[in-house]
C-alpha positions in Angstrom: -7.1 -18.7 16.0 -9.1 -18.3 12.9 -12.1 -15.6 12.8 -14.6 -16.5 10.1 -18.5 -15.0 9.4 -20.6 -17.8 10.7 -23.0 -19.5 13.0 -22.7 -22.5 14.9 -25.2 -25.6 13.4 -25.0 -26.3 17.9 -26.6 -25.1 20.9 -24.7 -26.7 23.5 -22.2 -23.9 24.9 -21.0 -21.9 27.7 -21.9 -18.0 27.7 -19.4 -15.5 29.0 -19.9 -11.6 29.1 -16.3 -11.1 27.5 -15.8 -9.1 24.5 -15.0 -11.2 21.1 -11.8 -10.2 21.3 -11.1 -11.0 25.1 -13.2 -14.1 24.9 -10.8 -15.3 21.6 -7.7 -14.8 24.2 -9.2 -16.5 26.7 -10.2 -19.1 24.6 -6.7 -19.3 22.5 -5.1 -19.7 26.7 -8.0 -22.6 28.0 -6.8 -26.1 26.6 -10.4 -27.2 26.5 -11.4 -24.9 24.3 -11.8 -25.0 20.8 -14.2 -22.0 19.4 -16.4 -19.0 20.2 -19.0 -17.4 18.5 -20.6 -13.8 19.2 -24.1 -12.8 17.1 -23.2 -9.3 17.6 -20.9 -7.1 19.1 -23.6 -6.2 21.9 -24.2 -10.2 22.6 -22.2 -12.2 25.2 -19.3 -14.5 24.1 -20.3 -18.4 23.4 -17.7 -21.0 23.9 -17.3 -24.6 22.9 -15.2 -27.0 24.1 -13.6 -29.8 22.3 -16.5 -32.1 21.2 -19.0 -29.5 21.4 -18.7 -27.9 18.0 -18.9 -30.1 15.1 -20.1 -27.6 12.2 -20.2 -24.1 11.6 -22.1 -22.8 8.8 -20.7 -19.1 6.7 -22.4 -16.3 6.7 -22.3 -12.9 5.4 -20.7 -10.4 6.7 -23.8 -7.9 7.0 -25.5 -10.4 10.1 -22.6 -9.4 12.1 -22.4 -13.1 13.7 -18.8 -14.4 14.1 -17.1 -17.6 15.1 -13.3 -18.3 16.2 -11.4 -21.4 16.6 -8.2 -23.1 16.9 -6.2 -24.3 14.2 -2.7 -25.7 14.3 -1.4 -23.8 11.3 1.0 -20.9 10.9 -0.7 -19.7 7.3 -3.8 -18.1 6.8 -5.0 -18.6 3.8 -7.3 -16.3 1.5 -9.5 -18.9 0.3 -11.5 -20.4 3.2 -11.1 -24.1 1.5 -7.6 -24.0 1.7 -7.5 -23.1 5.9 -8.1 -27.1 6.8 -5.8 -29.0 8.9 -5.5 -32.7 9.7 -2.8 -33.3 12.5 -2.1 -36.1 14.8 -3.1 -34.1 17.7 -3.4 -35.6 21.6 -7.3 -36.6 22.5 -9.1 -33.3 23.3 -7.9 -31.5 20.3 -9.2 -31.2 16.9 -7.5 -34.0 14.5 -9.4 -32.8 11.3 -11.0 -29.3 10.2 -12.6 -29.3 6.5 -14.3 -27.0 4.3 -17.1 -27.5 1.7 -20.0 -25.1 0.4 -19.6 -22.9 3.2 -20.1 -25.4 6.0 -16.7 -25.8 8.5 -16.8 -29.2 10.1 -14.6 -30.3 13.2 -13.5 -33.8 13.8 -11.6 -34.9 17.5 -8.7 -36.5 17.9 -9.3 -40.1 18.5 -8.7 -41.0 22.6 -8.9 -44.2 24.7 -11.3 -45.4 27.6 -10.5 -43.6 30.7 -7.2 -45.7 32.8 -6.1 -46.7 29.3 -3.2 -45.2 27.8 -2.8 -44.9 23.6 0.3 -46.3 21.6 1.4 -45.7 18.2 2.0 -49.3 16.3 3.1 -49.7 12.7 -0.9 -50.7 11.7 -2.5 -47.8 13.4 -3.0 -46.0 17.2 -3.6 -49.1 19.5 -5.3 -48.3 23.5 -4.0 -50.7 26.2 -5.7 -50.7 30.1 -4.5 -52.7 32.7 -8.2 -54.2 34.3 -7.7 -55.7 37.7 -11.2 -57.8 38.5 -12.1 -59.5 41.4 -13.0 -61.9 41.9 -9.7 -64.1 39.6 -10.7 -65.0 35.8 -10.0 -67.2 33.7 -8.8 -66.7 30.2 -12.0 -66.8 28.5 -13.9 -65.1 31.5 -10.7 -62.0 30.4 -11.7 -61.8 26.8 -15.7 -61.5 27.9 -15.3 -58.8 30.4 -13.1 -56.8 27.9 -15.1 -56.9 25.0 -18.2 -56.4 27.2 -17.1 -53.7 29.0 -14.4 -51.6 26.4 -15.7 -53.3 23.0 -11.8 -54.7 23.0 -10.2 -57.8 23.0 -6.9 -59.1 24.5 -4.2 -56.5 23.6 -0.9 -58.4 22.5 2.4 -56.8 22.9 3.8 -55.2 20.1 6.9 -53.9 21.3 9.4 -53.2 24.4 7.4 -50.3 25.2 4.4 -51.8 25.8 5.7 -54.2 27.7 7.0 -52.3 29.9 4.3 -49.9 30.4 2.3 -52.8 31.5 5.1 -53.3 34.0 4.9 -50.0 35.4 1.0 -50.3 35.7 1.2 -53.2 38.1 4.2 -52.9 40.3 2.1 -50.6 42.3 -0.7 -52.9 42.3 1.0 -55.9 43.7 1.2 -54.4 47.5 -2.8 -55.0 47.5 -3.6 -57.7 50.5 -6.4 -59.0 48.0 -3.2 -60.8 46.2 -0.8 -61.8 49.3 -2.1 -65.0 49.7 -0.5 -65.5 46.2 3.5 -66.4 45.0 2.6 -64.7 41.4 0.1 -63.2 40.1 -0.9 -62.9 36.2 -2.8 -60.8 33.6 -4.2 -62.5 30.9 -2.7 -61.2 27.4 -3.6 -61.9 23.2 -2.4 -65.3 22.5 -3.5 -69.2 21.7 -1.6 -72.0 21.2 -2.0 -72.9 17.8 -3.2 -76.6 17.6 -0.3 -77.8 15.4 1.4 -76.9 18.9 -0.4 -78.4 21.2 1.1 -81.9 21.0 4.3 -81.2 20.1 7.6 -79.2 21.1 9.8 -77.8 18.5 11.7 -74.6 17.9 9.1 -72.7 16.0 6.2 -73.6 18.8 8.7 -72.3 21.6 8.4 -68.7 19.8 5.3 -66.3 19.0 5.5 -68.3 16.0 3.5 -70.8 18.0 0.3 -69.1 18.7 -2.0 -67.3 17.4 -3.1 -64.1 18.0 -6.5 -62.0 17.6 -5.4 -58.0 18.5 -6.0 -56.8 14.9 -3.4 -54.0 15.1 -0.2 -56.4 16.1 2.3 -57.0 13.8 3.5 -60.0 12.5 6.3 -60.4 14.1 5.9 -58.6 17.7 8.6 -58.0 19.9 7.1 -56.7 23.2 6.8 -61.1 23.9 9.5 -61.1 26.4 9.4 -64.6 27.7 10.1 -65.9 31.1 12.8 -68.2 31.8 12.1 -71.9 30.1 9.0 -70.5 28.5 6.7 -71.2 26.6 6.7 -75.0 28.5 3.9 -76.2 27.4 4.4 -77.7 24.0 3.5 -80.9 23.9 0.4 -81.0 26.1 -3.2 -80.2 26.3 -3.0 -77.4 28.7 -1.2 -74.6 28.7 -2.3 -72.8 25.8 -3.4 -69.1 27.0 -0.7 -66.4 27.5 -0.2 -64.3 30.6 2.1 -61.9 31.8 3.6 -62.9 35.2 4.6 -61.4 38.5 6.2 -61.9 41.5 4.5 -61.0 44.7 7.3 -61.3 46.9 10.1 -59.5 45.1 7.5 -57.6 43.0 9.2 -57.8 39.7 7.9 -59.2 36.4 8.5 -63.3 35.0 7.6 -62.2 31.8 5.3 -63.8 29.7 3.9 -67.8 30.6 1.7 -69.7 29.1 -0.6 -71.4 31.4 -4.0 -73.2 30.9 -6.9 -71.4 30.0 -9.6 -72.6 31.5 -8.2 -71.8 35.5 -8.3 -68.8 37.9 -5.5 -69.7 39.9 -3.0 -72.7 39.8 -4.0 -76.5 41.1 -1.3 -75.8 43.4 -3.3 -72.6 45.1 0.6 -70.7 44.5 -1.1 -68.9 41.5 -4.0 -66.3 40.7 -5.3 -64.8 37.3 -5.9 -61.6 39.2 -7.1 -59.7 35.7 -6.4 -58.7 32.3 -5.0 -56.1 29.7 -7.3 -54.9 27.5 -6.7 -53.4 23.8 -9.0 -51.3 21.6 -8.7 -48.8 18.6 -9.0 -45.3 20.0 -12.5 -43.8 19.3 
């Protein structure tokens, strides 16, 4: 940890009636901390968790008042401007700590909605949640509810991983008696049939080439689109131009991704439910 002169620009702490020393080892031990501060050596030891500490101002070493905090850095530098750090840390960690005219400021680590987990994709850091609803939705009921209630939109599938992370989410899920009434169940994903498409079957509208897509961080060229057997089918009509990703509630394993119509909770047939969603935003 780094020990500076200084004063916290925040109130909102814990007190603890540790020396500064013993209240730096305890801090340097807790994961959720990230600084302490002590006006003098007679005053009780302040601590800040992550996200409680954004600025710490210098002072001079007469006032006595000190301030400690973590830095992922095995140098310590003379020169206060050169002791800054910007890391790709995990949420609940400092990602960036600067220093200008005296003033220290402390910037998180970017972290997802609670139940989502974040993935690293060639455009930038990408948060995916798996969103059961009840009662079933249909495709444009998905995108509402997950850019009303995460600010996201329909997370595509960039890669393999993802994919299968998704899997892993909802195999447990599919034992719930809400959904046994049901052959397969889907989860509605990023992708449109592009209207070129729609009336016609060809080679390049039986690929990811086909549709278009509105996740702002996937890439071109995604390969987490693992299709099911004889899919996409539904070149050539009207209909089936929303993508989901499909399981089976008997065997409980994945069909892969389907395209089905968009505007449909379950299947004309009753076999079929659009039991939720997966929803994608940029970590905040």
């Amino acid at each position: 940890m780094i020990v500076i002169f200084g004063r916290p620009q925040e109130e909102s702490m814990s007190k603890n009636s540790l020396d500064f020393k013993s209240c730096i080892d305890y801090c340097y031990e807790l994961d959720s901390c990230m600084a302490v501060y002590s006006a003098s050596e007679a005053d009780d030891c302040h601590i800040f968790d992550v996200g409680q500490l954004s600025k710490v101002t210098e002072t001079d070493k007469s006032d006595g008042q000190k301030v400690a905090f973590k830095m992922n850095t095995t140098m310590c530098y003379e020169s206060s401007e050169d002791n800054s750090m910007i890391t790709n840390g995990p949420p609940n960690q400092i990602c960036n700590i600067t220093n200008a005219n005296g003033v220290w400021k402390f910037t998180p680590c970017p972290s997802c909605p609670s139940n989502f987990t974040m993935f690293t994709r060639p455009k930038g850091k990408w948060c995916i949640g798996v969103v059961p609803t009840i009662p079933f939705v249909t495709n444009p009921q998905a995108e509402s509810l997950c850019q009303t209630n995460y600010g996201g939109v329909l997370s595509g599938l960039e890669n393999v991983d993802e994919y299968n992370y998704i899997i892993d989410v909802v195999i447990p899920m599919i034992g719930s008696p809400l959904w046994s009434a049901w052959t397969t169940v889907g989860f509605w994903i990023n992708g449109q049939r592009k209207e070129a498409c729609k009336t016609q079957k060809s080679s390049l509208c039986n690929t990811t080439a086909g549709f278009d897509f509105t996740d702002p961080l996937l890439s071109a060229n995604p390969t987490g689109y693992i299709w099911g057997v004889g899919q996409p089918s539904g070149g050539g009509t009207f209909n089936s131009s929303c993508l989901h990703l499909s399981f089976n509630t008997s065997t409980r394993v994945t069909q892969s991704v389907d395209d089905y119509t968009c505007g449909v909770n379950s299947s004309t047939t009753g076999s079929a439910g659009f039991v939720g969603y997966i929803c994608g935003v940029v970590p905040s």
